[in-house]
Every structure is written in structure tokens, then in C-alpha cells.
SEVO-576708 format. One line per field, with one value per residue (C-alpha): residue in three letters; x, y, z; residue number from 1. Coordinates in steps of 0.25 Angstrom, whole numbers, plus 2048, in hexadecimal, padded with zeros to 3 digits. Each point is the difference from the previous one (the first is absolute). Layout:
// residues N
resn <- Ala;...
xx <- X;...
yy <- Y;...
zz <- Z;...
resi <- NUM;...
//
This chain:
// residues 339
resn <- Unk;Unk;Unk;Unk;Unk;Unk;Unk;Unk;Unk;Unk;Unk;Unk;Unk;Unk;Unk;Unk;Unk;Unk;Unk;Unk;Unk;Unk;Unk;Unk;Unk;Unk;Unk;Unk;Unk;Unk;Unk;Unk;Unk;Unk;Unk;Unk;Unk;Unk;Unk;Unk;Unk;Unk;Unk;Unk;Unk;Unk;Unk;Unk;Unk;Unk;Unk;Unk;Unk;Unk;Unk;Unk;Unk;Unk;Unk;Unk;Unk;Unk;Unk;Unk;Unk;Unk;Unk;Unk;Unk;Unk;Unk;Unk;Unk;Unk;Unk;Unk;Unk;Unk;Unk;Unk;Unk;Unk;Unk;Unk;Unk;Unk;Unk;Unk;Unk;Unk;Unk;Unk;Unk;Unk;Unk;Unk;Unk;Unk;Unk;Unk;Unk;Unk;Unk;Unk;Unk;Unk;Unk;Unk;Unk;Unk;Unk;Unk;Unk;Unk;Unk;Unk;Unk;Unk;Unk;Unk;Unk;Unk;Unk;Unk;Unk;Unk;Unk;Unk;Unk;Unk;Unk;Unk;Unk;Unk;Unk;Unk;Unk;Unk;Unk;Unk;Unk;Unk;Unk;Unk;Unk;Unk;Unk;Unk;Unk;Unk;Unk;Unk;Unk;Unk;Unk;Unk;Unk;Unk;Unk;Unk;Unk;Unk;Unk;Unk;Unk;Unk;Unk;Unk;Unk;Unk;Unk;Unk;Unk;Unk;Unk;Unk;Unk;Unk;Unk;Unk;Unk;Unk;Unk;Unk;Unk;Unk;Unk;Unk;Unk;Unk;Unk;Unk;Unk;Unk;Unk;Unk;Unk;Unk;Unk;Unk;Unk;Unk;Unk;Unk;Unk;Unk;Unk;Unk;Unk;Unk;Unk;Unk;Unk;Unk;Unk;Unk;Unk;Unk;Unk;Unk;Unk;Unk;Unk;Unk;Unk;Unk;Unk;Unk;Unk;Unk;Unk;Unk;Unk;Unk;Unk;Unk;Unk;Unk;Unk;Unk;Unk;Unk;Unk;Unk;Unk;Unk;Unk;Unk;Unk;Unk;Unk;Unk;Unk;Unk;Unk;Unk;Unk;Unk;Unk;Unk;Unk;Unk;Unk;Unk;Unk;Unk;Unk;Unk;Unk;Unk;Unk;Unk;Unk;Unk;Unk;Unk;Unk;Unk;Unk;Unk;Unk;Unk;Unk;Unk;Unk;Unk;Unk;Unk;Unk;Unk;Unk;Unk;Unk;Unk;Unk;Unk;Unk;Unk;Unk;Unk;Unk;Unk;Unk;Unk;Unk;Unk;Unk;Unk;Unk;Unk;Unk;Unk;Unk;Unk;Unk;Unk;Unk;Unk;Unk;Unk;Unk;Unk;Unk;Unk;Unk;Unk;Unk;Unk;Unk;Unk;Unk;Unk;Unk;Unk;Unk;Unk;Unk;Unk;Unk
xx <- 127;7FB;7F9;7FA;7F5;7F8;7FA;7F6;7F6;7FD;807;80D;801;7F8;809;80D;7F7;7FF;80D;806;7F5;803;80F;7FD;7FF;7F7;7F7;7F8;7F8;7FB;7F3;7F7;7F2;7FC;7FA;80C;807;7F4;7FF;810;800;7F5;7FF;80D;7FE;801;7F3;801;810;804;7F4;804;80B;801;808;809;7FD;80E;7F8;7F8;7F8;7FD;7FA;809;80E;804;7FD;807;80E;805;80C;801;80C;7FC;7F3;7FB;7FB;7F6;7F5;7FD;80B;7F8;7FB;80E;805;7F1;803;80E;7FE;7F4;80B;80B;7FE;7FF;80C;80D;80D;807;7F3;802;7F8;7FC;7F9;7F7;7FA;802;7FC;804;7F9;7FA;800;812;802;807;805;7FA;80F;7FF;7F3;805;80D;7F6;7F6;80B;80B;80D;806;7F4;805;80C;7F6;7F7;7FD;7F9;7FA;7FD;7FF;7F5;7F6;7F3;7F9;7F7;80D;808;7F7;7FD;80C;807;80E;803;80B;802;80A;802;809;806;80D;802;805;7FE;7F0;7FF;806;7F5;7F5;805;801;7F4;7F8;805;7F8;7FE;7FA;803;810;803;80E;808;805;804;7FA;7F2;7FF;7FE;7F9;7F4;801;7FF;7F3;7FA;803;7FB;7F2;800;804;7F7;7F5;806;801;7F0;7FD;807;7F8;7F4;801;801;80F;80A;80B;809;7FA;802;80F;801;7FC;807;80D;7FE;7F9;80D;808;7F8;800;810;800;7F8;806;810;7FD;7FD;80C;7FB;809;7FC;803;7F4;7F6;804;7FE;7F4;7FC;800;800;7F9;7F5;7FC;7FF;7F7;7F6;801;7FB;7FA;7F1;800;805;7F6;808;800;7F1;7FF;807;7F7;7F3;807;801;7F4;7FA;7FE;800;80A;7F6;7F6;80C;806;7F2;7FE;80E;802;80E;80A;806;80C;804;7F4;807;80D;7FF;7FD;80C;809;7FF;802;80B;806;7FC;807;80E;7FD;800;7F8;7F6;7F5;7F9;7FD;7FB;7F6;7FC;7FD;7F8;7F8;7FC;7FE;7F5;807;803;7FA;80A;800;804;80C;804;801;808;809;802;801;80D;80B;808;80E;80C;7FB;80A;800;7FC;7FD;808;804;7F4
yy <- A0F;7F2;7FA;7F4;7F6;7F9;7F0;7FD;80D;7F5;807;7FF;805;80B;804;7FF;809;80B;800;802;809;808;800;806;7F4;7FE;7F5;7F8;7F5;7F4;7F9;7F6;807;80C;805;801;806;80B;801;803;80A;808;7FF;7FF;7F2;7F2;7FD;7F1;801;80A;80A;809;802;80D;7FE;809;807;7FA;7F2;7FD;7F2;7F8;7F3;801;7F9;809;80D;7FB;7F8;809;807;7FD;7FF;7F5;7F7;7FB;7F4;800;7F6;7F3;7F6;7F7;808;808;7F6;803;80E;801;7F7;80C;80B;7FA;807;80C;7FF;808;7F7;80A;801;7FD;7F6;800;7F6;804;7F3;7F5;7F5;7F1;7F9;7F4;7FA;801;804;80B;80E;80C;803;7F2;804;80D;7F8;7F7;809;80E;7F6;7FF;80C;807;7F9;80B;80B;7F8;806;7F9;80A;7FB;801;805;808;802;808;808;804;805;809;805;805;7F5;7FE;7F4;7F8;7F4;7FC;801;7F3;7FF;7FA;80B;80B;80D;7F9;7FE;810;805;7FA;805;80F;802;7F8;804;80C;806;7F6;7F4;7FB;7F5;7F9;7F8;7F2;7F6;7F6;7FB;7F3;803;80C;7F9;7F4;807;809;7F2;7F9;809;801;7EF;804;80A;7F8;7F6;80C;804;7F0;803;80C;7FA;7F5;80A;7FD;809;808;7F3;7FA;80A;803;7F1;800;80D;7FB;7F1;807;807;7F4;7F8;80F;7FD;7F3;801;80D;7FD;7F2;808;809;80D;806;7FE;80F;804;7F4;807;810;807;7F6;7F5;801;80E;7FB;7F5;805;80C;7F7;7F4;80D;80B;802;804;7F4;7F8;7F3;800;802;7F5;7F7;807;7FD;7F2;7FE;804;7F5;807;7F9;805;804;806;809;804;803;80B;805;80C;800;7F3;7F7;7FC;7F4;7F8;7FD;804;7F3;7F7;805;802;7F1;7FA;807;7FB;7F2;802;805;7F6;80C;7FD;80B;7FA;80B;804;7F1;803;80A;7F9;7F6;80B;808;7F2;7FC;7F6;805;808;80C;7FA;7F0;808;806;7F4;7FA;80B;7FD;7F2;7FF;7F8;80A;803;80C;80E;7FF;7F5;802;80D;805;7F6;7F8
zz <- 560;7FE;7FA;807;7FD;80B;7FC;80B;806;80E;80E;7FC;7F2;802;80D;7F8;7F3;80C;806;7F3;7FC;80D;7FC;7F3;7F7;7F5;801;7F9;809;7F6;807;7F9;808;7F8;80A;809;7F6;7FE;80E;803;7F2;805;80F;802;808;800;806;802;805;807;801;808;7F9;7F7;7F3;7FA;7F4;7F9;801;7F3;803;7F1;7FD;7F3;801;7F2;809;80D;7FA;7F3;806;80E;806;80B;801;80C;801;80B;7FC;808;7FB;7FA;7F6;7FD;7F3;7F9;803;7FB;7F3;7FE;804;7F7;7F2;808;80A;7FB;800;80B;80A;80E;805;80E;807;80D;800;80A;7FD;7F8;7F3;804;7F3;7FE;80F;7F9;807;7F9;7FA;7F8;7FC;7FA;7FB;7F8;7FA;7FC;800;809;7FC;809;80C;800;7FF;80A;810;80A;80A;80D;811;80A;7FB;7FF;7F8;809;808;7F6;7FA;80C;802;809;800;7F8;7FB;7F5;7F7;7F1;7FC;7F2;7FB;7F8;808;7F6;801;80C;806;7F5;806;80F;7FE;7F5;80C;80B;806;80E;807;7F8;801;7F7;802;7F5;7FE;7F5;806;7F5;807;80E;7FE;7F8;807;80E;7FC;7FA;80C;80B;7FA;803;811;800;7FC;80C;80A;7FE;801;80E;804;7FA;80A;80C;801;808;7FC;803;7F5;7F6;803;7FF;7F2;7FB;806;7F8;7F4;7FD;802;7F5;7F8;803;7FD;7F1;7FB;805;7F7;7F5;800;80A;809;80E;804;7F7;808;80D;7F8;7FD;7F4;80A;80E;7FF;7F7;808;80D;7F9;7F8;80D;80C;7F7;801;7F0;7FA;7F8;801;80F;7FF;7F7;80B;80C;7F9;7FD;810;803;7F7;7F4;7F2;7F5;7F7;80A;804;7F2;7FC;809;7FD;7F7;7FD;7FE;80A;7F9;809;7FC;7F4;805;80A;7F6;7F7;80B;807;7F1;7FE;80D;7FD;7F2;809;80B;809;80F;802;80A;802;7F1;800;80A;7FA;7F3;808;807;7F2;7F8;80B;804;80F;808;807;80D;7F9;7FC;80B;806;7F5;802;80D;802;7F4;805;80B;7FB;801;7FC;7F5;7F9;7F2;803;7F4;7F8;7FE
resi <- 1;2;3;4;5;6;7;8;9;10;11;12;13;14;15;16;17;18;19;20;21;22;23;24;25;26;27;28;29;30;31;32;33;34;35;36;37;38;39;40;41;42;43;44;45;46;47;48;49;50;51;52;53;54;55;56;57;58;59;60;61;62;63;64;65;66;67;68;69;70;71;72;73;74;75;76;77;78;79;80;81;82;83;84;85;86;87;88;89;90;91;92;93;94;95;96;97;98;99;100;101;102;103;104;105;106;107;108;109;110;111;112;113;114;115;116;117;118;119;120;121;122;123;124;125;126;127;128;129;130;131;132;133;134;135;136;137;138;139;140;141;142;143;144;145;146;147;148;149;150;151;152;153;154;155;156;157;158;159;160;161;162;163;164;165;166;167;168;169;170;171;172;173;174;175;176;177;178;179;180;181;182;183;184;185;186;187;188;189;190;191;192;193;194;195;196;197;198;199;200;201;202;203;204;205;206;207;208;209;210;211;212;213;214;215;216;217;218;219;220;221;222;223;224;225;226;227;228;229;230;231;232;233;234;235;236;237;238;239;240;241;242;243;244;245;246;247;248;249;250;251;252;253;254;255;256;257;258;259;260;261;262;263;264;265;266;267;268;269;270;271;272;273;274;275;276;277;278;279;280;281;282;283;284;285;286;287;288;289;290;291;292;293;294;295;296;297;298;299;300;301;302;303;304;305;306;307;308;309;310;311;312;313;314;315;316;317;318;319;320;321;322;323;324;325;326;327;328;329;330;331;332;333;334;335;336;337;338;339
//
């Protein structure tokens, strides 16, 4: 058995606390609300995230990091990313030197434009990133603890690290593969949540389907184009990390960033959006952090900069749409994965 500890109770910490509490892992679920944490010990449920969902026994929720982190064998990150260096410089004392450290988060710090794995290699140091896994592709919470299949990817250049974190996952419905791939894996799941605010611009304006696989098949091109620069693999953009994901948060009905985009195109205000929002939209700031890190690299991604305009109040979705469209026509492939 075990033992794992959980950094984030929202959807998808609290789906990844009861597929391993199903598999017989023992669980402990730090949250920051007490009463989440109450809720999960006594009921048996995440009342705010995933309430119909029954917790297993195995998973004890805490408020306390000294209950959660003292010998676990992995620690999962699943916190929005730009709360995760606090969180970890709070963790530290407490983190043994031989923990795995997983990353469920997707997401990119506005401030450095820095991937959750530098993060974790500034605060712990760099001999964590040969202990560090990112964990990553299409799912949404709801589904997989619904008992939907599911597959994702656990991507770590450590092979022993990254096999651990496969099979203790693992379980019935969830398949996680493996790669040593860091880069494209984080910078895929980053990406995507920029596209998929894009594609809910694109049904928010009443668009067809046309549109939409428009902007899926030009999102991965500039997903391509930013992670290869960086040093990624081009098989894991077109896997489940990358590929997978996107079309998953750009089509799915459950993603909050596709939601942010449709409300976006309907006329909506940022803030009136996020205000009515209970759970994080990551490519809000993601966008931000994501076009300066392409400006930074001199890496073309139009779309992320519409995008940008769009949140920032600067456009509205349909002015950006028109931008899009009325770029300068050239071959399908030019720049495509080199620039």
C-alpha cells in the first residue's frame, strides 16, 4: 500500500484522492476550506467538487500540511498553478528528500512564465526534477469517477518515478501511459486551456463545427510550434497530453475554460464570468503567461494573442475572429513546426 498525499480538494484532486482510495491507497486530501474537509471526513463527500461522488473510507481530508505530507510516498500537486510556489515553500520543511512529486496541474506562472517542474526545481531544488512527474490528457473529473474509461499520461525523465506513478494509479477505469517527455506534457495541458477558451469564443458566437476544427487543427499547430521550441517531443503534442487534451477541453460540455470562452462570445465581461464561477479557469492566466513566453522565444501563436485581446477588454470575440481571418493567406506548413 501507498501512501499518497493529495494538494488541492477542487475536481481533480479530489477524483485522483478517490481513484486511489478505490485502488486501496491511503489518502490524505489537504484543502484550505475546513468545511470541505469536515464535509469529506464525515459525510463522505466533496460537497462543492464532485458531490455526488462517494469518498472512499482510505481517504482522510486535512487542513494541516504536517498531517497530510509526513511519509508519503508521492505528493500530488493539484492546486491552481498560480498558487503552487506559496504552497510548496509552505510544504517544504515537511517534504522528505525521496517523495515523488506529481503534478496534476496544468497551468503556467504568469509572473516567470515558468512550467510547474521549474517551479518545483526552484523551491525543493533540482534534484527534485528527477523525482518530478507531470500527470496529464483528457479527463474530466466528473467522468472518471463515474467510472468512464479514461486515459492520460504520467511524463517524467526518471523512468523508476515515472513506472511508480503508472501502476499505484492506474485502476480499472483509469489507463495512464508513460513518457520522458516533461516539457511537452506540461506545455500541452497549459496550452490547451488557451484554445479552449478560443473554441467557446467560437460557439459563443453561434459558429459551426467548421470553425471549431479550424481552430483545434491551428491551436496544435501553435501548441507545436511553442512546446517543440522549448525542447518537447512532437509525438507527445500529437498523444494524449496534447492532441487528446485539446480536443477534450475545445468540444467538452464540462470544461470551465471553454465556458469562459462561450460567455466570452456571447458578450460577457471577464470578471462578470469568473465571478459566477466556482471552480478555476486556468487559461485566464495561463493566456497571459503562455503569449509572453512565446513573445520571449519569438514563437507566432495568433490565436493565443487573440485571445489575450479578448480577456484583456481590448476586443470583443467577434473583432478577433475577424483578425484571425483576415491574416495574410500562406502554405498550411510554413512555420508550422519550426517557428
Amino acid at each position: 500500500m501507498m501512501r499518497i498525499a493529495v494538494i488541492g480538494a477542487g475536481n481533480w484532486g479530489t477524483a485522483l484522492a478517490v481513484m486511489a482510495g478505490r485502488k486501496g491507497q491511503q489518502v490524505s486530501l489537504w484543502a484550505r476550506n475546513a468545511a470541505v474537509v469536515d464535509s469529506i471526513n464525515r459525510g463522505r463527500v466533496n460537497p462543492i467538487y464532485l458531490p455526488n461522488c462517494a469518498v472512499p473510507e482510505s481517504v482522510v481530508a486535512t487542513t494541516e500540511f504536517a498531517a497530510a505530507l509526513p511519509g508519503a510516498d508521492v505528493v500530488i500537486l493539484a492546486a491552481p498553478s498560480h498558487v503552487t510556489r506559496q504552497l510548496l515553500l509552505n510544504m517544504l520543511p515537511l517534504l522528505d528528500s525521496e517523495t515523488i512529486i506529481v503534478s496534476a496541474t496544468k497551468g503556467i506562472e504568469v509572473e516567470t512564465g515558468k512550467r510547474i517542474s521549474e517551479i518545483v526545481a526552484d523551491v525543493i531544488g533540482g534534484a527534485a526534477q528527477k523525482r518530478f512527474v507531470s500527470l496529464s490528457g483528457p479527463s474530466f473529473a466528473d467522468e472518471v469517477v463515474a467510472g468512464q474509461p479514461t486515459a492520460i499520461v504520467a511524463a517524467s525523465t526518471d523512468p523508476v518515478a515515472r513506472q511508480l506513478v503508472q501502476s499505484e494509479l492506474s485502476f480499472e477505469n483509469l489507463r495512464i501511459y508513460a513518457n520522458d517527455d516533461v516539457v511537452g506534457t506540461e506545455l500541452g495541458g497549459a496550452v490547451k486551456n488557451v484554445m479552449a477558451i478560443a473554441a467557446g469564443m467560437v460557439a459563443g458566437l453561434g459558429l459551426g463545427t467548421n470553425s471549431v476544427a479550424a481552430l483545434i487543427t491551428r491551436g496544435l499547430a501553435e501548441m507545436s510550434r511553442l512546446a517543440l521550441r522549448e525542447g518537447a517531443k512532437l509525438e507527445t503534442l500529437m498523444g494524449l497530453a496534447g492532441l487528446g487534451d485539446l480536443v477534450l477541453t475545445c468540444t467538452g460540455g464540462l470544461s470551465r475554460n471553454r465556458h469562459v470562452g462561450y460567455e466570452l462570445g456571447r458578450g460577457k465581461s471577464i470578471a462578470a464570468i469568473t465571478s459566477e464561477m466556482k471552480g478555476i479557469a486556468e487559461g485566464v492566466r495561463t493566456t497571459t503567461a503562455v503569449a509572453r513566453l512565446a513573445a520571449r522565444l519569438g514563437v507566432e501563436m495568433p490565436i493565443t494573442t487573440q485571445v489575450e485581446a479578448v480577456l484583456a477588454g481590448e476586443k470583443s470575440a467577434r473583432e478577433a475572429a475577424a483578425a484571425l481571418m483576415a491574416r495574410p493567406l500562406r502554405e498550411e506548413s510554413a512555420g508550422m513546426l519550426l517557428r
